[in-house]
C-alpha positions as CSV (number, residue, x, y, z in Angstrom):
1,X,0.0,0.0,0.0
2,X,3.3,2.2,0.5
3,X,4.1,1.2,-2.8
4,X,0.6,3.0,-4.2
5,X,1.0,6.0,-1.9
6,X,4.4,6.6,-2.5
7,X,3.4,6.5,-6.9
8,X,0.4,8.7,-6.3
9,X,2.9,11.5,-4.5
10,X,5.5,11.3,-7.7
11,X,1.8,12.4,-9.3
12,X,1.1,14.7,-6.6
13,X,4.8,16.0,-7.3
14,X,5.0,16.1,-11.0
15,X,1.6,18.3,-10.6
16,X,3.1,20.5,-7.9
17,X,6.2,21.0,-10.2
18,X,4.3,21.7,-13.5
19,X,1.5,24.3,-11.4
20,X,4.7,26.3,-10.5
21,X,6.7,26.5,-13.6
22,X,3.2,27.7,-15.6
23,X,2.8,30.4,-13.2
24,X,5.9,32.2,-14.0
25,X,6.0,30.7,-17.6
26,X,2.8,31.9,-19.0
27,X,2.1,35.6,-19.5
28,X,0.9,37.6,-15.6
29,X,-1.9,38.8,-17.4
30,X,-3.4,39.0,-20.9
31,X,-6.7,40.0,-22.8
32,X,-8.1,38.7,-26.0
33,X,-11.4,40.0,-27.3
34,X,-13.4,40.6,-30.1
35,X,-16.1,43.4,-30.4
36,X,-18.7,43.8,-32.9
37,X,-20.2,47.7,-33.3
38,X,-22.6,48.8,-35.5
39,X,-21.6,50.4,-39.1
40,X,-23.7,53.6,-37.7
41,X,-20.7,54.2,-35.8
42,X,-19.5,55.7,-38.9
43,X,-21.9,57.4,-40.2
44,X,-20.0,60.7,-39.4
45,X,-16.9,59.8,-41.4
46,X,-17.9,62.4,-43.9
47,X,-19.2,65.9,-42.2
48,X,-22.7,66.7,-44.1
49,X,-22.2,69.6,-46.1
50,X,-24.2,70.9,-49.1
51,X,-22.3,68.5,-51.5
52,X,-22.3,65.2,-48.8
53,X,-25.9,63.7,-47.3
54,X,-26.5,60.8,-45.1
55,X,-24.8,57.8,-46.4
56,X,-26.4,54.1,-46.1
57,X,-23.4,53.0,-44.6
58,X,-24.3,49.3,-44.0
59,X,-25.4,49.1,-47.9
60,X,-21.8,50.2,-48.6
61,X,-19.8,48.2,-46.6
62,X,-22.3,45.2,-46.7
63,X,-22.5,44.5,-43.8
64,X,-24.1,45.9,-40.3
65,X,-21.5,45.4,-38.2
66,X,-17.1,45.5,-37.6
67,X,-15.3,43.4,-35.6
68,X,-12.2,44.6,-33.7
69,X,-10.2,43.2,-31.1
70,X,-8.8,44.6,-28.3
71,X,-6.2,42.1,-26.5
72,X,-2.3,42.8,-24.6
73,X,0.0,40.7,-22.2
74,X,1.7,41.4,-19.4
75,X,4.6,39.3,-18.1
76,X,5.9,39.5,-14.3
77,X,8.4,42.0,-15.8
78,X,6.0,44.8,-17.4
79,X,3.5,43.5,-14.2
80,X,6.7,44.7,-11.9
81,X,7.0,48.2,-14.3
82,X,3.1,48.8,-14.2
83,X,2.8,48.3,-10.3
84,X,4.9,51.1,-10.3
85,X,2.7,53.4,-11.9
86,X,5.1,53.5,-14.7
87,X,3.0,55.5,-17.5
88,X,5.1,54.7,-20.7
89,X,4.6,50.8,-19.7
90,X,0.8,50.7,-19.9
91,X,0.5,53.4,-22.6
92,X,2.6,50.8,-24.8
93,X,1.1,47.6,-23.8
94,X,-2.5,48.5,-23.2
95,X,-2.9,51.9,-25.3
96,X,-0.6,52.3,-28.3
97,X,-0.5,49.0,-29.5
98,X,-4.6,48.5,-29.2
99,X,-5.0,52.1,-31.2
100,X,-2.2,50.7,-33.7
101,X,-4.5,47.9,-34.0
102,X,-7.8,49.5,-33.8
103,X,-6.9,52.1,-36.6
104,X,-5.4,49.2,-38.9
105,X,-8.9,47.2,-38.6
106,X,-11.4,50.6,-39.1
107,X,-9.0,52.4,-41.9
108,X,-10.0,49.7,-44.5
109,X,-14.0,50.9,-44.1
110,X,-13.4,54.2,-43.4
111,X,-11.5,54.1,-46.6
112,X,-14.9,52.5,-48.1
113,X,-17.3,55.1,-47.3
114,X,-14.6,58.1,-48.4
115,X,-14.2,56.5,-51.7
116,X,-18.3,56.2,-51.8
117,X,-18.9,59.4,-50.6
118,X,-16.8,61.7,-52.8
119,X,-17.6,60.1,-55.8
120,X,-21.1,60.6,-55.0
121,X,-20.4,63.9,-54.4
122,X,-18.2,64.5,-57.9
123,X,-20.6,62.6,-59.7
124,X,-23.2,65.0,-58.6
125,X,-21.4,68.0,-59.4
126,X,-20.2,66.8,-62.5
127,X,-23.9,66.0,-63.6
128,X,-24.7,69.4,-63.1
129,X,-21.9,71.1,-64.6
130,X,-22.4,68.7,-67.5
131,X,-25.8,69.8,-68.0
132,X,-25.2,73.4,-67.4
133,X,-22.4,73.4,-70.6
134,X,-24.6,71.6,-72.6
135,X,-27.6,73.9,-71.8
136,X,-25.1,76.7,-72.8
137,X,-24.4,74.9,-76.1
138,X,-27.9,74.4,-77.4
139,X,-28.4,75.7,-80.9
140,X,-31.1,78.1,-81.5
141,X,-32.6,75.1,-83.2
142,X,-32.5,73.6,-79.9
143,X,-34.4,76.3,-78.3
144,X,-36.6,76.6,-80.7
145,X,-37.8,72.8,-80.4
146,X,-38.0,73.2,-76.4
147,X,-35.2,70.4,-76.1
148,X,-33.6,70.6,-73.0
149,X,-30.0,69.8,-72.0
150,X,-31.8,66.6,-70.5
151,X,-33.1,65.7,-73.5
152,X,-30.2,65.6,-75.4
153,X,-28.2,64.1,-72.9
154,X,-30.7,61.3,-72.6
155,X,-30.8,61.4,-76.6
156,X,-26.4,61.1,-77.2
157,X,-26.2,58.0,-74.3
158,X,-24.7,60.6,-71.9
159,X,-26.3,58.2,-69.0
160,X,-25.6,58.0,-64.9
161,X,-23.3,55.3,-66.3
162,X,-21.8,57.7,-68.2
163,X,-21.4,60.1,-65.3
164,X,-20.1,57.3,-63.2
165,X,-17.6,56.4,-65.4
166,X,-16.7,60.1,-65.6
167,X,-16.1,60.6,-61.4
168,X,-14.3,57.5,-61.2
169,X,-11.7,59.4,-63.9
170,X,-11.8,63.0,-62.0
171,X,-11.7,61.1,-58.2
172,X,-8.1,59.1,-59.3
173,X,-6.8,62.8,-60.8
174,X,-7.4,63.9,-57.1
175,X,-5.9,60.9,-55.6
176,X,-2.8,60.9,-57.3
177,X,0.5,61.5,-55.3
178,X,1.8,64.9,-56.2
179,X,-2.1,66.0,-57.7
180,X,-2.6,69.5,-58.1
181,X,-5.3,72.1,-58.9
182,X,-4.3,72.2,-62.3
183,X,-3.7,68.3,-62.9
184,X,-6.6,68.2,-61.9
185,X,-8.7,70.8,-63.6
186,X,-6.8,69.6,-66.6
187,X,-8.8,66.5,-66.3
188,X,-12.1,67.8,-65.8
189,X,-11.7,69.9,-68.6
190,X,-10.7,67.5,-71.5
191,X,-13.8,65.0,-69.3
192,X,-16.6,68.2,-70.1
193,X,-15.2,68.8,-73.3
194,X,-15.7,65.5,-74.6
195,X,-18.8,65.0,-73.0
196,X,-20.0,68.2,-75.1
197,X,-18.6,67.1,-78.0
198,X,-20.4,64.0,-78.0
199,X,-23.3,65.8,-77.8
200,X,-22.6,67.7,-80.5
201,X,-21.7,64.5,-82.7
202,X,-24.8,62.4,-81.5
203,X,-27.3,65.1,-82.5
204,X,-25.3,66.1,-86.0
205,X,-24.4,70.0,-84.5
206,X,-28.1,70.4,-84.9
207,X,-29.0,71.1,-81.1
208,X,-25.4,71.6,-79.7
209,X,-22.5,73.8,-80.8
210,X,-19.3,72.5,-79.2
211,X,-17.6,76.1,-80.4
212,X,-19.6,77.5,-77.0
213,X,-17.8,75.7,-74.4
214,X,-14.6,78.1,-74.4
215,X,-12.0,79.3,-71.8
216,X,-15.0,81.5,-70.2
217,X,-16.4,78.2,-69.2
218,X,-13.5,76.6,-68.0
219,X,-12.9,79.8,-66.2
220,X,-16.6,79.4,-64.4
221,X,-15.9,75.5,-63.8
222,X,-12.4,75.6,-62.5
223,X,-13.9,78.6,-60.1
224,X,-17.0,76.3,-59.0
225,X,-14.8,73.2,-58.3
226,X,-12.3,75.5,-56.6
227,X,-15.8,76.5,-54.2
228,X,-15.7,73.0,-53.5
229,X,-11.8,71.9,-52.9
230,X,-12.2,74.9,-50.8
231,X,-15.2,73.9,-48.1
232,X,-13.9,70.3,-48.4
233,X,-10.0,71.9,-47.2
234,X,-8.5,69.6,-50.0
235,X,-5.6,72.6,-51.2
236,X,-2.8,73.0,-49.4
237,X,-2.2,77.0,-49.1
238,X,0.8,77.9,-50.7
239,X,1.1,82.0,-51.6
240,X,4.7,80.4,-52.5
241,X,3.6,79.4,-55.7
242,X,0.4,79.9,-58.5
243,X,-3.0,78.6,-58.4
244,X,-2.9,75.5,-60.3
245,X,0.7,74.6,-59.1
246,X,-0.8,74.4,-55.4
247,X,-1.1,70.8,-54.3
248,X,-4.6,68.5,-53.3
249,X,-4.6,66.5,-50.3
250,X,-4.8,63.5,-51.3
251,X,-9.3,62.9,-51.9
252,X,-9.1,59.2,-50.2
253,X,-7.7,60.8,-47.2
254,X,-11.0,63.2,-46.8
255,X,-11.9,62.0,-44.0
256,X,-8.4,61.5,-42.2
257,X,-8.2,65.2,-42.5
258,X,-10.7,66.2,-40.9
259,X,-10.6,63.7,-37.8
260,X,-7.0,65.0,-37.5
261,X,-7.5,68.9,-37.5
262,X,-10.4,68.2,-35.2
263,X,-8.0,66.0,-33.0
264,X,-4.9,68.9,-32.9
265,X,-7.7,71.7,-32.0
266,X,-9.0,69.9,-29.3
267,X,-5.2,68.8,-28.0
268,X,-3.5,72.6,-28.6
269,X,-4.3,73.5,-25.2
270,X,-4.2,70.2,-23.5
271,X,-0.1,69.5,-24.8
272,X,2.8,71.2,-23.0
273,X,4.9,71.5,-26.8
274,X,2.1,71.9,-29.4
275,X,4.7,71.0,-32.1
276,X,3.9,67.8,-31.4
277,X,1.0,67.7,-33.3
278,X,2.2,69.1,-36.5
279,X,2.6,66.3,-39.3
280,X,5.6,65.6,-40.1
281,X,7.3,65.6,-43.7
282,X,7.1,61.9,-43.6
283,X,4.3,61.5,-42.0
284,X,0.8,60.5,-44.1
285,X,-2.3,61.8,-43.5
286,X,-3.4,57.9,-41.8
287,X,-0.2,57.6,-40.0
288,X,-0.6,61.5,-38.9
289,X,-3.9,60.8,-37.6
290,X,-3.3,57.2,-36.0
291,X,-0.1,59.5,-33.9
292,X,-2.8,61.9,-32.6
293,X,-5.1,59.6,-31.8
294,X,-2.8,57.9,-29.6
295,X,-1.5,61.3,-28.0
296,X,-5.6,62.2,-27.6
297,X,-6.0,59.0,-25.5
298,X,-3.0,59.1,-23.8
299,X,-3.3,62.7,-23.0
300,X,-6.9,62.5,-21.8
301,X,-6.1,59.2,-20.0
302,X,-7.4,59.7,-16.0
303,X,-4.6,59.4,-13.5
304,X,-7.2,56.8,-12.0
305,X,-7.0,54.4,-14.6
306,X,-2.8,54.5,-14.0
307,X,-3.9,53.7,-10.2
308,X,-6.0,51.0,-11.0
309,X,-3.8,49.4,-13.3
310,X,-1.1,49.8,-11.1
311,X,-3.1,48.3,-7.8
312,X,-4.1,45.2,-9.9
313,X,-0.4,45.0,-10.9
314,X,0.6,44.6,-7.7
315,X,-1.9,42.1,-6.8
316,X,-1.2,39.6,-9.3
317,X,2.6,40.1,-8.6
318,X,2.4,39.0,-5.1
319,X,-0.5,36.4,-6.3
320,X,1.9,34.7,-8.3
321,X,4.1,34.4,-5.1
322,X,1.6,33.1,-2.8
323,X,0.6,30.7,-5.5
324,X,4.1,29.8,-6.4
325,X,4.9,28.8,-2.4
326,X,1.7,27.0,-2.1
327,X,2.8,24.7,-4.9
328,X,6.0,24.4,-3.8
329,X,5.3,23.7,-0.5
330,X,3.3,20.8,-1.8
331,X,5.7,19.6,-3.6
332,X,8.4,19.9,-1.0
333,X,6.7,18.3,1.9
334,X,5.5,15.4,0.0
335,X,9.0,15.0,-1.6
336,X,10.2,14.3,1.8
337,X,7.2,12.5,3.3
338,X,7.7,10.0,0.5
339,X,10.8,8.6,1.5
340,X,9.7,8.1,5.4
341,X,8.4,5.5,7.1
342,X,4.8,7.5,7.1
343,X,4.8,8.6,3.3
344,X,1.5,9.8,2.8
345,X,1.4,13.3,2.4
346,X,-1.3,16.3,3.4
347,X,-2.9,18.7,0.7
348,X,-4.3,20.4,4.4
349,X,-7.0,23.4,4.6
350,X,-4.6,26.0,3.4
351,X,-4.4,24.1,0.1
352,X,-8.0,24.2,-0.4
353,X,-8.5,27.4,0.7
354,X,-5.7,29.3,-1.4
355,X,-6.7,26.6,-4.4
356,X,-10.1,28.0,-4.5
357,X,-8.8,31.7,-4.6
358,X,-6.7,30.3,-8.0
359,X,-9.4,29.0,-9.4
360,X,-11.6,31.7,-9.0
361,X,-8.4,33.8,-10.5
362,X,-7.8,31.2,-13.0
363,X,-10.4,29.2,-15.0
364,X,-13.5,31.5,-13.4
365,X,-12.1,34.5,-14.9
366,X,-11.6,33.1,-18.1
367,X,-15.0,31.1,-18.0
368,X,-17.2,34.3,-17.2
369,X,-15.5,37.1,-19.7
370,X,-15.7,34.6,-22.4
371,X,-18.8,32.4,-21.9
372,X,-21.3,34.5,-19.3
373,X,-20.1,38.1,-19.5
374,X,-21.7,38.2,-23.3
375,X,-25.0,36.6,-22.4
376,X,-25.3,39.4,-20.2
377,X,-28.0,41.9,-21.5
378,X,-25.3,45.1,-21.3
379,X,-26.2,47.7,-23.6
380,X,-23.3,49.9,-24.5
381,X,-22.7,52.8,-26.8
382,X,-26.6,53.4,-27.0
383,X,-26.8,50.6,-28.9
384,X,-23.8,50.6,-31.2
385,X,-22.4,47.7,-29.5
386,X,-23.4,44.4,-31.4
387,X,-21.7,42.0,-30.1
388,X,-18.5,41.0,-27.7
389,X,-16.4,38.5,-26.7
390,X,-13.7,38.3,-23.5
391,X,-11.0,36.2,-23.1
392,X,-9.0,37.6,-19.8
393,X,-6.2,35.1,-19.2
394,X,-4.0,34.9,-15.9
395,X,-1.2,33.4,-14.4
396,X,-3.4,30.9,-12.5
397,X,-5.0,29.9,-15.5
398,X,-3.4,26.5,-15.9
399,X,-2.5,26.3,-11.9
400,X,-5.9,26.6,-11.5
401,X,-6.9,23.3,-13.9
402,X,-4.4,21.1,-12.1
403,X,-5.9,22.5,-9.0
404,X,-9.3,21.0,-10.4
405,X,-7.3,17.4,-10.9
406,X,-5.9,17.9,-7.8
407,X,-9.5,17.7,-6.2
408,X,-9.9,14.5,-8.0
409,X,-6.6,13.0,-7.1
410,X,-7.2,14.2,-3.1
411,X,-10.6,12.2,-2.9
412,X,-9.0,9.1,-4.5
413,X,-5.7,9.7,-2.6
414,X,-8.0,10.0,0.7
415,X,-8.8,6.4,0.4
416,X,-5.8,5.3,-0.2
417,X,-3.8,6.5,2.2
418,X,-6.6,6.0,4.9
419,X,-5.7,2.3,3.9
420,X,-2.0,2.4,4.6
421,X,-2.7,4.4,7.5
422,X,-5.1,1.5,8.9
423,X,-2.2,-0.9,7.4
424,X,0.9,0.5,9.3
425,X,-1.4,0.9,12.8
426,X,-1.9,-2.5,12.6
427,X,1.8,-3.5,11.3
428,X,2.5,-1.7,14.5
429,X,0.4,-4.0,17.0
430,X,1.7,-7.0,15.3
C-alpha cells in the first residue's frame, strides 16, 4: 500500500512541479477580445455639407456590423514596471498598440465610405456642370424645339453610367500622389469637353455647338470646383507658388483630415509643446492621424486608470508568489514525506483554501469574460455595440486546472492513504 501511496505522490509531485513552472511561464496577465459595433458608428466619417448627405453605410460596406479586437499581455516583468505606476509601460502595452491595432482594422471601411462618398459627391457635381455646358451649347434650333439639355443628354447616351464612369476618372486625378489644382482641372476639362462634343456629334451639330464651351467656361468650372476643394479643405495653401501649381490632399484621405484637425484643435491646449501635433514631412495623412489619436487618448487618460492598473499589478505580482509557495510547499513536503516510514502526504486546509482563490483567479475568470459576461444583456454605446467577446487570461489559469485534478486526485488519494494508515497501525500491534 506504501508502494501505491508513494506513486500517487511522484503524481502529486510532478503536478506540484508543472502548477509552479506555468505560473511564471505563462504571461501575468493577458486579454483577448473581439467586439462587434454597428456600421452607424460611422456614419460621421464624412461631415454633411451641401455636396455630402447621409450615407447608407451598412449598404456600402455590406454589412451591419465591424469586428475589432482589443487584447495585450503582461509578463511578471511589465507587471513589476506597471505596479509602479510607470506610465510609458501601460500606454505601450494597453494603449498604443490596441490604437495601432484599432486604426489598422477601421482604416479599411473608413477608406470605403470616403471613396463612396466623394464620388457621390463629384458625380453630382459633374452631372450638373455637364448639364449646365450643354444647356449653354444648345443651338437656336434647340431652343426653338424646347429640347432641353436633359433631352439631349438622354438622346447622345450621356447616361448616370456615363457620369459614373466620368467621377471614377476625376476622383483618381485627385488621388494621385503629387495632384494639383491644375492636374486636376486639366482632367475635368478635357472630361466636359468631350462629354459636349459627343453631344454635338450624336445630334449632328443640330442642337449643340461644341464652339460655346470656351475658356469662359472653364474659367466658371475651375472657379466652382475650386468653391468646392475649398469647403472640403482639399488645397494645401501655398502663396509660394500659382493657383494651379498648389497641391490636393490626397481625396481618399478626406476623412483622415478632418478627424486629425479636429484631433490637434482639441489637444492645442491640452499638450505642454504643441509642435507635437504638426505632421511631419514623412508623415501621411493615416499615419498622422493614428499619432494623434494615440497622444488624444494618452493625454486624456485619468490618473485613475494609471492607479487601478497599477493596484491590480501589484496584486497579481504577489499572487503569483503566494501561488508559487503553495505549490511548492506541496511539492516539497511530499518529496520528503515519501521517502519516510509514514509517506502519505497532506494537501491540508490551506491548500483548499488558497486553491479556491486560484481557481476563481484562473479558470472562473476566463470562463465568465468569455462564456457568461456576453449573455449578459449590457447595452453599450446606446446601442452601437453588437456583439463581444472576453477572453481575460492569468497566471493561475493552468494552476488553477491542475488544482481542479488535484480535487480529483485528493478524494481518491484519501482512500488510499486512509488504507496504509489503517495498514501501518496494525503492522505496529503486530
Amino acid at each position: 500500500m506504501k508502494t501505491i501511496i508513494r506513486i500517487f505522490n511522484i503524481v502529486i509531485m510532478a503536478l506540484s512541479a508543472v502548477a509552479t513552472v506555468m505560473l511564471f511561464a505563462t504571461p501575468t496577465f493577458s486579454l483577448n477580445s473581439n467586439i462587434a459595433i454597428s456600421t452607424d458608428t460611422f456614419n460621421k466619417v464624412i461631415p454633411e455639407n451641401e455636396y455630402t448627405g447621409p450615407i447608407d453605410v451598412a449598404s456600402v460596406l455590406g454589412t451591419d456590423s465591424v469586428h475589432f479586437a482589443i487584447k495585450f499581455n503582461f509578463g511578471l516583468s511589465d507587471v513589476q514596471k506597471a505596479m509602479k505606476n510607470d506610465k510609458n509601460v501601460i500606454n505601450d502595452m494597453v494603449i498604443t498598440q490596441n490604437i495601432n491595432e484599432l486604426a489598422d482594422t477601421f482604416y479599411e471601411p473608413v477608406d470605403i465610405i470616403t471613396e463612396y462618398a466623394v464620388r457621390t459627391v463629384i458625380k453630382k457635381v459633374v452631372k450638373d456642370e455637364i448639364t449646365n455646358q450643354i444647356e449653354k451649347a444648345r443651338t437656336s434650333a434647340a431652343i426653338a424645339s424646347g429640347s432641353t439639355a436633359e433631352d439631349i443628354m438622354d438622346e447622345v447616351g450621356i447616361d448616370d453610367a456615363y457620369f459614373s464612369e466620368f467621377s471614377r476618372a476625376l476622383y483618381e486625378a485627385a488621388n494621385e500622389d503629387g495632384a494639383t489644382v491644375g492636374s486636376f482641372t486639366n482632367v475635368l476639362y478635357w472630361q466636359i469637353d468631350e462629354a459636349v462634343k459627343k453631344a454635338d456629334a450624336g445630334t449632328g451639330g443640330v442642337m449643340v455647338d461644341e464652339e460655346k464651351f470656351g475658356e469662359e467656361q472653364k474659367a466658371e468650372i475651375k472657379s466652382n470646383f475650386l468653391s468646392i476643394f475649398n469647403q472640403l479643405k482639399l488645397i494645401k495653401e501655398d502663396t509660394t507658388v500659382p493657383e494651379d501649381e498648389q497641391s490636393l490632399v490626397k481625396i481618399s484621405h478626406l476623412s483622415y483630415l478632418y478627424l486629425s484637425t479636429q484631433l490637434k484643435t482639441q489637444l492645442e491646449t491640452k499638450v505642454s509643446d504643441v509642435t507635437v501635433l504638426d505632421q511631419k514631412m514623412d508623415e501621411t495623412l493615416p499615419q498622422y492621424t493614428k499619432r494623434l489619436v494615440n497622444i488624444y487618448v494618452t493625454t486624456l487618460m485619468p490618473e485613475a486608470f494609471y492607479s487601478v492598473v497599477g493596484y491590480v499589478s501589484l496584486g497579481l505580482f504577489i499572487g503569483v508568489f503566494v501561488f508559487a509557495a503553495l505549490w511548492a510547499f506541496l511539492l516539497i513536503f511530499t518529496l520528503i514525506k515519501t521517502f519516510t516510514k509514514k509517506p502519505w502526504t497532506t494537501f491540508g486546509p490551506w491548500f483548499w483554501v488558497i486553491g479556491l482563490i486560484q481557481l476563481v483567479l484562473g479558470l472562473g475568470l476566463t470562463v465568465f469574460g468569455k462564456f457568461i459576461l456576453p449573455t449578459m444583456n449590457i447595452n453599450l454605446g446606446g446601442g452601437l455595440l453588437k456583439s463581444f467577446v472576453i477572453a481575460p487570461r492569468t497566471f493561475a489559469l493552468i494552476p488553477s486546472m491542475i488544482y481542479l485534478v488535484c480535487i480529483v486526485l485528493g478524494i481518491v488519494y484519501a482512500v488510499f492513504k486512509h488504507m496504509a494508515k489503517k495498514q501501518y497501525k496494525e503492522g505496529g500491534a503486530k
